[in-house]
Backbone as CSV, one residue per row, in Angstrom:
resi,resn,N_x,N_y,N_z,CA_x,CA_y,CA_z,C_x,C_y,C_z
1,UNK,13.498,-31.551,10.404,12.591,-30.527,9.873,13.361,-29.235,9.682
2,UNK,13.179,-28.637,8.633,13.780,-27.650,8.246,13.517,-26.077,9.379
3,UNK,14.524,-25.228,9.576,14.488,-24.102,10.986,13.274,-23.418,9.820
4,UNK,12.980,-22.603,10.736,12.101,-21.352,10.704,12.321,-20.451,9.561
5,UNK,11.592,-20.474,8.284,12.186,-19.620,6.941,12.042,-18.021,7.594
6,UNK,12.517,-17.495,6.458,12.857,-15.940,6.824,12.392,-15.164,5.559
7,UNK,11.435,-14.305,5.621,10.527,-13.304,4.248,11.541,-13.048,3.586
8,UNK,12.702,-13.271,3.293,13.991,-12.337,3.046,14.878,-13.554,2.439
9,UNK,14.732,-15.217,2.694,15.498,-16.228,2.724,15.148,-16.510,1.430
10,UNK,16.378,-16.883,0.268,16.006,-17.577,-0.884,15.757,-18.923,-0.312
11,UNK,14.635,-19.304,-1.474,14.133,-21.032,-1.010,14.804,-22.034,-1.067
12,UNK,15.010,-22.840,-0.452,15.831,-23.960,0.198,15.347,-25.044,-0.700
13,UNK,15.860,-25.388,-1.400,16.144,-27.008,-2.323,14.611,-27.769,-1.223
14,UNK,14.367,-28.385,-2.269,13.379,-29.628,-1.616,13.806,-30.730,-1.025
15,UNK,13.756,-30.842,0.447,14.027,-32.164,1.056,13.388,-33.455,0.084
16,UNK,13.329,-34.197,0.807,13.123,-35.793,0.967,12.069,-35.863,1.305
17,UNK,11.652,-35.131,2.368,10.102,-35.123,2.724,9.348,-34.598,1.904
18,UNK,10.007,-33.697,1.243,9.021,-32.347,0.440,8.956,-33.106,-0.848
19,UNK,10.040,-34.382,-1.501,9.706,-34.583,-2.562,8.874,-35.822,-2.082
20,UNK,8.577,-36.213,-1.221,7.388,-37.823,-0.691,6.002,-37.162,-0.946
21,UNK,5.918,-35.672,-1.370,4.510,-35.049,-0.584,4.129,-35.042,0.044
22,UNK,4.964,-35.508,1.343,4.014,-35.425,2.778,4.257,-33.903,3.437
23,UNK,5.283,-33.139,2.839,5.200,-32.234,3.801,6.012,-30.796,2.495
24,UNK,5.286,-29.962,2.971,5.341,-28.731,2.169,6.056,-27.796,3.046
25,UNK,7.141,-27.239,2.444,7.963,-26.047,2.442,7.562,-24.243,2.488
26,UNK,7.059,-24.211,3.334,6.564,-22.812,3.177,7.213,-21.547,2.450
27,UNK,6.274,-21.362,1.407,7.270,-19.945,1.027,6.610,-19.012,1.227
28,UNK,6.851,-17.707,0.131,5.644,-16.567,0.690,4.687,-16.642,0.389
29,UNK,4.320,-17.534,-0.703,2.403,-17.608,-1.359,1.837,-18.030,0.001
30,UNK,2.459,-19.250,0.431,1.491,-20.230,1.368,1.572,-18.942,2.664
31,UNK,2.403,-17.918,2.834,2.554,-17.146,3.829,1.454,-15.945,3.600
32,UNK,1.213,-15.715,2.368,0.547,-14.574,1.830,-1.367,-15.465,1.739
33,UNK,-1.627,-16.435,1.551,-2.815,-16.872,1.761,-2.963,-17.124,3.269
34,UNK,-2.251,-17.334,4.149,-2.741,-18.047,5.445,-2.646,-16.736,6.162
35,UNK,-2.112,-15.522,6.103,-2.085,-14.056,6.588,-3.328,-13.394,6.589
36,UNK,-3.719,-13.372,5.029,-4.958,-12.713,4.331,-6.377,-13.707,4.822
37,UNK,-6.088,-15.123,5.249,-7.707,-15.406,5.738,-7.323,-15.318,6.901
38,UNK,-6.639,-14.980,7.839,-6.758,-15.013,9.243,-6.578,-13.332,9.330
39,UNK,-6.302,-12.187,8.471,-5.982,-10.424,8.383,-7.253,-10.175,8.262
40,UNK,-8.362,-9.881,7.182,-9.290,-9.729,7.084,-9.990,-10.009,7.675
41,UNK,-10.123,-11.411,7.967,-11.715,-11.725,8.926,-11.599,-10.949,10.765
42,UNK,-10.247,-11.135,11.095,-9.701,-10.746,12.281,-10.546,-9.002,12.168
43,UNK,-9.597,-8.454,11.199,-9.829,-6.717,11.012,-11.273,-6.579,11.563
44,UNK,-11.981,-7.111,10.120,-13.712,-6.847,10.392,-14.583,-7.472,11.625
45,UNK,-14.111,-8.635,12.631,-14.868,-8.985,13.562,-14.229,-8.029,14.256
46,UNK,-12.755,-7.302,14.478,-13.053,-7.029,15.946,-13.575,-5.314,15.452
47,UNK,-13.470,-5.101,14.334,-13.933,-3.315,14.152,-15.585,-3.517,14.692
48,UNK,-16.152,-4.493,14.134,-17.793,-4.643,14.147,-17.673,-4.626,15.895
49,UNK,-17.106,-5.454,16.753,-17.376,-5.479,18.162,-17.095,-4.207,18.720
50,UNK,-15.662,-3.423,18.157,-15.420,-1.987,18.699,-16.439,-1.010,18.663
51,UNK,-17.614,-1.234,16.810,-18.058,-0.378,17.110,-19.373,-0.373,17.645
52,UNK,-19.703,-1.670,17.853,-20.603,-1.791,19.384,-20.437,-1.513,20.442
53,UNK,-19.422,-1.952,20.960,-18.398,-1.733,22.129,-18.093,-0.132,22.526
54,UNK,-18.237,0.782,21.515,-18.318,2.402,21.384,-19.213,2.939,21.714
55,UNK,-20.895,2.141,21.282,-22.026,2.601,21.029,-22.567,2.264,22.899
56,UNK,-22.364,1.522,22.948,-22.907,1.411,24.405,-21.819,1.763,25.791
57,UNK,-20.674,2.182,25.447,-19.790,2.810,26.238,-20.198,4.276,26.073
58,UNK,-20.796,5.017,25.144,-20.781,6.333,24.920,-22.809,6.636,25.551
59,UNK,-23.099,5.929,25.773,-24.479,6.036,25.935,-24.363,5.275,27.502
60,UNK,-23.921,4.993,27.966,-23.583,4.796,29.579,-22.469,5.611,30.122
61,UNK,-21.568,6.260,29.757,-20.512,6.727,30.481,-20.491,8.034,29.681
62,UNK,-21.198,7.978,28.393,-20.860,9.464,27.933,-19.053,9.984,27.901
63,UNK,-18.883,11.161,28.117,-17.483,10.870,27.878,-16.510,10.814,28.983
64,UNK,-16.536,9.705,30.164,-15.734,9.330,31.302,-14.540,8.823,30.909
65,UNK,-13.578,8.351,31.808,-12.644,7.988,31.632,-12.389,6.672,30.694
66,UNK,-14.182,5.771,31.456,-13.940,4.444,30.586,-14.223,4.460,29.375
67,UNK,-14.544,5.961,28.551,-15.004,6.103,26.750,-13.548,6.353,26.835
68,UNK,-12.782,6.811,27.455,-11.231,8.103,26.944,-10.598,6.237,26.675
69,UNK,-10.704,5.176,27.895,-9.164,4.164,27.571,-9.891,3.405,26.299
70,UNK,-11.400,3.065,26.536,-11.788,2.050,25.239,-11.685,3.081,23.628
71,UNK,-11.743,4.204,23.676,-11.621,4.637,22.537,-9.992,4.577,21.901
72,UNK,-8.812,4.833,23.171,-7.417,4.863,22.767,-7.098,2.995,22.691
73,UNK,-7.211,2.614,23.433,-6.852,1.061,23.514,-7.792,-0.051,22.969
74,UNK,-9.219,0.302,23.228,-10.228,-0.810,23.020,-9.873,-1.321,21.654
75,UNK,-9.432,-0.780,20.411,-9.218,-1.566,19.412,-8.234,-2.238,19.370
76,UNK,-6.769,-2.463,19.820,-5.952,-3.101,20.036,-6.493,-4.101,20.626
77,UNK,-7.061,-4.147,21.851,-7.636,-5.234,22.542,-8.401,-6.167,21.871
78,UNK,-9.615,-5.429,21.166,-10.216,-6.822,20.663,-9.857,-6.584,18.968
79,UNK,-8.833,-6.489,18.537,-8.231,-7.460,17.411,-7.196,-8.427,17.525
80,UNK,-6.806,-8.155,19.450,-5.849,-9.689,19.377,-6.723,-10.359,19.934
81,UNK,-7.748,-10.089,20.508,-9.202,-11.239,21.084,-9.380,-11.646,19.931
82,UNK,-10.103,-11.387,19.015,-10.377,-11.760,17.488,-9.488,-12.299,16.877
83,UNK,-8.247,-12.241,16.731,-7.031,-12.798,16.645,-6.976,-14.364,17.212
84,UNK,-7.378,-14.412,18.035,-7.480,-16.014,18.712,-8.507,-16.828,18.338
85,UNK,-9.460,-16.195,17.885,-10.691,-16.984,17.180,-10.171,-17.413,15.802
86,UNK,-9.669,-16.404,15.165,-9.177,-16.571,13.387,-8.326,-17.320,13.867
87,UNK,-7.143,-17.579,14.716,-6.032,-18.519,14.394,-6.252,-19.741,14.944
88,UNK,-7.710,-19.827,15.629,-8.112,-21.621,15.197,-9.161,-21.581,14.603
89,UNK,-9.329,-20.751,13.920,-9.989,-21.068,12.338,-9.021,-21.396,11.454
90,UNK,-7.846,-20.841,11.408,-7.070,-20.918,9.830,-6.162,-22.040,10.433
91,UNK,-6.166,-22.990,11.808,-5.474,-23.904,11.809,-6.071,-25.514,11.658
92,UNK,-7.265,-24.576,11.596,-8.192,-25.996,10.843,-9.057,-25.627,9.660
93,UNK,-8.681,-24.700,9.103,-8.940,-24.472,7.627,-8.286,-25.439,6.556
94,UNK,-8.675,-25.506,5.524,-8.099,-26.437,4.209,-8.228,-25.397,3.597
95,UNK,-6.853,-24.956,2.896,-6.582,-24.218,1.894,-6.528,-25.153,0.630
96,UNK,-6.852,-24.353,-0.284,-6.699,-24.768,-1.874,-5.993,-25.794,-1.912
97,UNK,-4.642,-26.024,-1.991,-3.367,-26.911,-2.206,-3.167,-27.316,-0.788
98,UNK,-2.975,-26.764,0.508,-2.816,-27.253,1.174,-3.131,-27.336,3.103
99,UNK,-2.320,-28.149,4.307,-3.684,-27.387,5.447,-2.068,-27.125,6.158
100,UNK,-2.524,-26.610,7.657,-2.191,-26.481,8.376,-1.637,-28.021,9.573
101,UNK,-0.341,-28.523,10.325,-0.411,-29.788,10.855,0.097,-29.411,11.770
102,UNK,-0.151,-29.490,13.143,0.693,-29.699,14.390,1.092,-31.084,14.685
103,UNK,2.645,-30.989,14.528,3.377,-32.152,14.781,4.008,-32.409,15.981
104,UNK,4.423,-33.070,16.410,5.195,-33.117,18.046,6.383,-33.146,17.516
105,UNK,7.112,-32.696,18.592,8.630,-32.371,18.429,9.546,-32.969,19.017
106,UNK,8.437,-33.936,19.924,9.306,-34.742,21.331,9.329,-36.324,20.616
107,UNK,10.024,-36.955,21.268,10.353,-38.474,20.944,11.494,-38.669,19.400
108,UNK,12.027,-40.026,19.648,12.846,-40.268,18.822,12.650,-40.963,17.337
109,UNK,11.432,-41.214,17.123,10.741,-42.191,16.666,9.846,-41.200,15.534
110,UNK,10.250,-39.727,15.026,9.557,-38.937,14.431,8.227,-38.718,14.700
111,UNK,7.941,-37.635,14.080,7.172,-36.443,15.020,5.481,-37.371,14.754
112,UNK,4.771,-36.989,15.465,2.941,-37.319,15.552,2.043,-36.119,15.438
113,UNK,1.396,-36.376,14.556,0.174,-35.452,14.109,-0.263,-35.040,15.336
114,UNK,-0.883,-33.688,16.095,-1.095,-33.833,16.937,-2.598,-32.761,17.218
115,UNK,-3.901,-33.140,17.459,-5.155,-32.325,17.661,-4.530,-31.303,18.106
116,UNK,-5.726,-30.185,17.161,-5.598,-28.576,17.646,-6.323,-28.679,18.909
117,UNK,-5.920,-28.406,19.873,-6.896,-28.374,21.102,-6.855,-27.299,21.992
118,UNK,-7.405,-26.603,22.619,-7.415,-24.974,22.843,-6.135,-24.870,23.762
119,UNK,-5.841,-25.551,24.119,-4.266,-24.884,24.852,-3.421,-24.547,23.620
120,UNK,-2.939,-25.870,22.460,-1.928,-25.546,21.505,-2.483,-24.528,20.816
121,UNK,-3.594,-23.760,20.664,-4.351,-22.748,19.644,-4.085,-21.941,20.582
122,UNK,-4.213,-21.158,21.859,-3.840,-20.654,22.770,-1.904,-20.189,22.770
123,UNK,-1.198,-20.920,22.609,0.317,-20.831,22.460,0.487,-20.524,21.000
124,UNK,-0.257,-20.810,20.242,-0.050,-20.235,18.360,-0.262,-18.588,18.655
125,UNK,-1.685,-18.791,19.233,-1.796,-17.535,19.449,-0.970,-16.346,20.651
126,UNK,-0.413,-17.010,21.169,0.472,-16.151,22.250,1.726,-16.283,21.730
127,UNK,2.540,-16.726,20.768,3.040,-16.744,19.992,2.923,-15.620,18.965
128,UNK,2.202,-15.496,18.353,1.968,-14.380,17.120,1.957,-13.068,18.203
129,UNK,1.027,-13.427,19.205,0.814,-12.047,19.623,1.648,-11.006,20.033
130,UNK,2.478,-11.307,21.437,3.462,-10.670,21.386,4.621,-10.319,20.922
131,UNK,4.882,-10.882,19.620,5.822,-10.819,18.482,5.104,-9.340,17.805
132,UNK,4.076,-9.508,17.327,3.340,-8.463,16.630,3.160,-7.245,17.597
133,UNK,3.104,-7.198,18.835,3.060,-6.355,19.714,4.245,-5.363,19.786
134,UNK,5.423,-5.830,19.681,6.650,-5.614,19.982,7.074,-5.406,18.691
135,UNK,6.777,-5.686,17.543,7.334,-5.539,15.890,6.067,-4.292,15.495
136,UNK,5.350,-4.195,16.110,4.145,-3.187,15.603,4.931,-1.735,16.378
137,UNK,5.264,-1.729,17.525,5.517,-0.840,18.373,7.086,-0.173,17.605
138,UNK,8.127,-0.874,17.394,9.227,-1.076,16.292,8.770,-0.014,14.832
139,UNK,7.874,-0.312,14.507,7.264,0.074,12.631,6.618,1.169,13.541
140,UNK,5.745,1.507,14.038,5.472,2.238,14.483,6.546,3.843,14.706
141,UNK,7.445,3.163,16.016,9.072,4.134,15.733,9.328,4.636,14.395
142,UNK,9.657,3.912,13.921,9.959,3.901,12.525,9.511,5.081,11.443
143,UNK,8.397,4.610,11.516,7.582,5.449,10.109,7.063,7.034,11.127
144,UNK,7.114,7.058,11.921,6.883,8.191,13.097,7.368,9.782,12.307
145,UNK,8.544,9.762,11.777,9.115,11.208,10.932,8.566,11.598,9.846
146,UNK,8.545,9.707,8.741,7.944,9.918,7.388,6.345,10.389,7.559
147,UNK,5.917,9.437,8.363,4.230,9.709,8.404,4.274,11.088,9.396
148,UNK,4.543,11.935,9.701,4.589,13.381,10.649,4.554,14.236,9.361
149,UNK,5.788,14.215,8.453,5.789,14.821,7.375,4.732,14.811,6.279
150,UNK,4.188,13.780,6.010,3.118,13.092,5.067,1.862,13.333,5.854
151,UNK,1.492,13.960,7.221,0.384,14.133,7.277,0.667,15.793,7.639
152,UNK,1.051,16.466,7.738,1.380,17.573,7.649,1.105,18.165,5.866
153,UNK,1.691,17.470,5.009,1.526,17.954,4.048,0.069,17.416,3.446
154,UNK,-0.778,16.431,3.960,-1.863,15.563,3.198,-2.671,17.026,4.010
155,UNK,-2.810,17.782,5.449,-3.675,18.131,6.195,-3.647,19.565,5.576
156,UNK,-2.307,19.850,4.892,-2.655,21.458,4.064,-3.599,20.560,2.933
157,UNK,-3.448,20.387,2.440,-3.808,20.031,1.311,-5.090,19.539,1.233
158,UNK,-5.889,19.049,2.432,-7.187,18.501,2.762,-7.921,18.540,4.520
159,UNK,-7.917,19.635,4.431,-7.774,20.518,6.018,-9.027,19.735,6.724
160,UNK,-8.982,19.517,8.086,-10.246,18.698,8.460,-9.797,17.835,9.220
161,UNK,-10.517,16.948,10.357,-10.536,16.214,11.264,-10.302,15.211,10.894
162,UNK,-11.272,14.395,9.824,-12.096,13.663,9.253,-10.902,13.424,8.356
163,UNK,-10.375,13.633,7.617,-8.985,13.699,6.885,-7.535,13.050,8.076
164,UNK,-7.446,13.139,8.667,-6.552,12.964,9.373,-6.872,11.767,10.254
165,UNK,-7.780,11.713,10.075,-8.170,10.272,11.058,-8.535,9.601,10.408
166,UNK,-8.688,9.633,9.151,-9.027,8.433,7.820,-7.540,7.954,7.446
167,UNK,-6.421,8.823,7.593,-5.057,8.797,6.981,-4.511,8.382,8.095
168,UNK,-4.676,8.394,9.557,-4.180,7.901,10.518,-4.500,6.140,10.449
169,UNK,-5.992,6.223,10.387,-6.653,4.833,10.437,-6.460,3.982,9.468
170,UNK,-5.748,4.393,8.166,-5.489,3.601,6.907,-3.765,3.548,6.992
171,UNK,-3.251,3.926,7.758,-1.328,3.858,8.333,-1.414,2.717,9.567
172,UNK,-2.229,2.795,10.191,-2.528,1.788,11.585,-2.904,0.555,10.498
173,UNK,-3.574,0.568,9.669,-4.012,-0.926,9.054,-2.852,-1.420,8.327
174,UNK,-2.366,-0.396,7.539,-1.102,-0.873,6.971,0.140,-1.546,7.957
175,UNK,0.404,-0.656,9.215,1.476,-1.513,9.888,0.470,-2.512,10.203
176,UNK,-0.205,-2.723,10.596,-1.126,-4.321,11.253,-0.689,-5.288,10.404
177,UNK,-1.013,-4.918,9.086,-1.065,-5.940,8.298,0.136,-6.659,7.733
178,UNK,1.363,-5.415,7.999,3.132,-6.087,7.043,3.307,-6.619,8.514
179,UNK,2.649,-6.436,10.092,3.645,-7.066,11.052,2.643,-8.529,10.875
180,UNK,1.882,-8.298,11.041,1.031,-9.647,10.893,1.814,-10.580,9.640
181,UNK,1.661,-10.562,8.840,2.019,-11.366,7.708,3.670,-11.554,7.744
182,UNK,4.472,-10.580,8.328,6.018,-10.886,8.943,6.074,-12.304,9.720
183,UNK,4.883,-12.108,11.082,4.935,-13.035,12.550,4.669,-14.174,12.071
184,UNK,3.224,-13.780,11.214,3.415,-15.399,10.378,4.079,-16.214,9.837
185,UNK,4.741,-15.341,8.740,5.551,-16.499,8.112,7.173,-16.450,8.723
186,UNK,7.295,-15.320,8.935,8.944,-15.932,9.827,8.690,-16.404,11.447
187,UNK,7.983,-15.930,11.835,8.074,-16.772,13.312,7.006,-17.653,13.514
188,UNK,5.904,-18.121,12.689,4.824,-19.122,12.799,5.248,-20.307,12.323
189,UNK,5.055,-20.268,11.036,5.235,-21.390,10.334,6.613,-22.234,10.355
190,UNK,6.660,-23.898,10.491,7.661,-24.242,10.662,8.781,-23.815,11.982
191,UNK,7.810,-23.192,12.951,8.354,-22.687,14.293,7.935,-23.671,15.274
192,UNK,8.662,-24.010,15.975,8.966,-25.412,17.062,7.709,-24.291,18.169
193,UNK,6.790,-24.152,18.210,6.119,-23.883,20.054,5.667,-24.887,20.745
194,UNK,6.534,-24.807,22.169,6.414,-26.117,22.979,6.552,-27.101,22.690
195,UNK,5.574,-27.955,22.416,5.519,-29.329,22.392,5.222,-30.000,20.902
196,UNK,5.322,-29.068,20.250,5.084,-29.016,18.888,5.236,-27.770,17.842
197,UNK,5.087,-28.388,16.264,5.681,-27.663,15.279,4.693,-27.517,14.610
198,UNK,4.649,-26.117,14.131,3.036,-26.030,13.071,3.855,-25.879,11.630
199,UNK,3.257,-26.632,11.070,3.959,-26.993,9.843,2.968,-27.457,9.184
200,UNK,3.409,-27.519,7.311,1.770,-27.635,6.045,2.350,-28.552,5.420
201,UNK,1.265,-28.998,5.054,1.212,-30.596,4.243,-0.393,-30.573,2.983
202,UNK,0.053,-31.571,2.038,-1.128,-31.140,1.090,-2.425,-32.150,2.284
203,UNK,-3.158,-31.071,1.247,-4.563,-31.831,1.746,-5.232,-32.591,1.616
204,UNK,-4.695,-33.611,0.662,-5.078,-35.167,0.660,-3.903,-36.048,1.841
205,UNK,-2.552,-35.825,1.712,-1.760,-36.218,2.541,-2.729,-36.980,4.216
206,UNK,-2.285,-38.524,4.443,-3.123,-38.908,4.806,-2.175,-38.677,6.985
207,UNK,-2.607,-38.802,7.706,-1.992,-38.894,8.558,-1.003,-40.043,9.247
208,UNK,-0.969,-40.968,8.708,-0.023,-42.077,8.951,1.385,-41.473,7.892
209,UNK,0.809,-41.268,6.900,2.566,-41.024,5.650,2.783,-39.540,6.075
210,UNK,2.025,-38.644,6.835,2.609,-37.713,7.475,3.671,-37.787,8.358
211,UNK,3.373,-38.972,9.343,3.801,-38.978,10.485,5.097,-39.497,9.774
212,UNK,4.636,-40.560,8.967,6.261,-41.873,8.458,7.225,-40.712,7.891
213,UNK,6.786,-39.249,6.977,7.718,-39.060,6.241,8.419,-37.564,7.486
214,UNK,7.796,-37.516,8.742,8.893,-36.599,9.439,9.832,-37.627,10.157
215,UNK,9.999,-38.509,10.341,11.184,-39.773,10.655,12.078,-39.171,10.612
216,UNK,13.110,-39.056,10.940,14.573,-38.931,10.775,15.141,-39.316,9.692
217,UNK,16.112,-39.331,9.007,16.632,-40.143,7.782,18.168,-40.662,8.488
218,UNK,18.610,-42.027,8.915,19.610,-42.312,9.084,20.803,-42.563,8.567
């Protein structure tokens, strides 16, 4: 099975497998659809819980310590909670052309289809997560001078609270979304976790010529 592609890697010639149709080569489309249904739905469930999660923290505690950490942290928290729901949704989703397959990685005898079952959805997801944690914190560094300068000049220019926390909150979505769609396709897809490899295949592809065409070739 081919290593772990890279957002940055020209595409690699079509195996043997890839020309049997049993097994698909990830590039950035298949990286850019499986990002965007697991980015969006993630965003909007956990904003909708935050801003419940606001409404009854601010009407019991008023403004205590526990409104000061859920207002700085509570959204981080539940968009990687929400995060674990979407990524066993989109690992048993059927996309257009093609799905999602956990294969085993162990034995000699090529790899076996293997049920999403909440531990391996659990390690996908602890997988993405602290990758994105640690690459968010990174972009974050990063854009820290440009975005200082760029809101300095947006805040003459459109003076107000309300301005600055719309331009803060639309820079936070933007890094979410290039580290998210990074973790995915360079460290998700076609990435060996544990005991298995999450890797795409079309969606007629039946599970026996799945299994026959990750074989070894001798």
């Amino acid at each position: 099975m081919p290593g772990p592609p890279s957002m940055f890697d020209v595409p690699r010639p079509a195996s043997s497998v890839a020309e049997r149709g049993d097994y698909i080569q990830p590039n950035l489309g298949h990286g850019l659809r499986i990002w965007w249904a697991f980015y969006w739905r993630t965003v909007l469930s956990s904003m909708a819980v935050a801003a419940g999660v606001d409404y009854l923290m601010l009407r019991r505690f008023s403004h205590g310590p526990a409104t000061v950490f859920i207002s700085t942290y509570g959204a981080y928290l539940l968009y990687y909670l929400a995060a674990f729901f979407m990524i066993a949704y989109i690992l048993r989703k059927n996309f257009r052309r093609f799905r999602i397959v956990l294969l085993s990685n162990r034995g000699g005898e090529g790899a076996t289809p293997l049920p999403r079952t909440l531990q391996r959805t659990a390690r996908v997801w602890w997988a993405f997560s602290w990758r994105a944690v640690i690459y968010r914190i990174i972009a974050a560094v990063a854009v820290m001078f440009p975005l200082g300068w760029t809101m300095g000049f947006i805040s003459a220019l459109l003076p107000g609270p309300v301005a600055s926390a719309l331009i803060n909150l639309v820079v936070q979505m933007v890094l979410d979304a290039v580290v998210g769609m990074f973790v995915i396709y360079s460290n998700i897809l076609d990435e060996a976790i544990s005991d298995f490899q999450v890797t795409l295949s079309p969606r007629t592809a039946s599970t026996s010529s799945l299994a026959a065409a990750a074989v070894p070739e001798g």
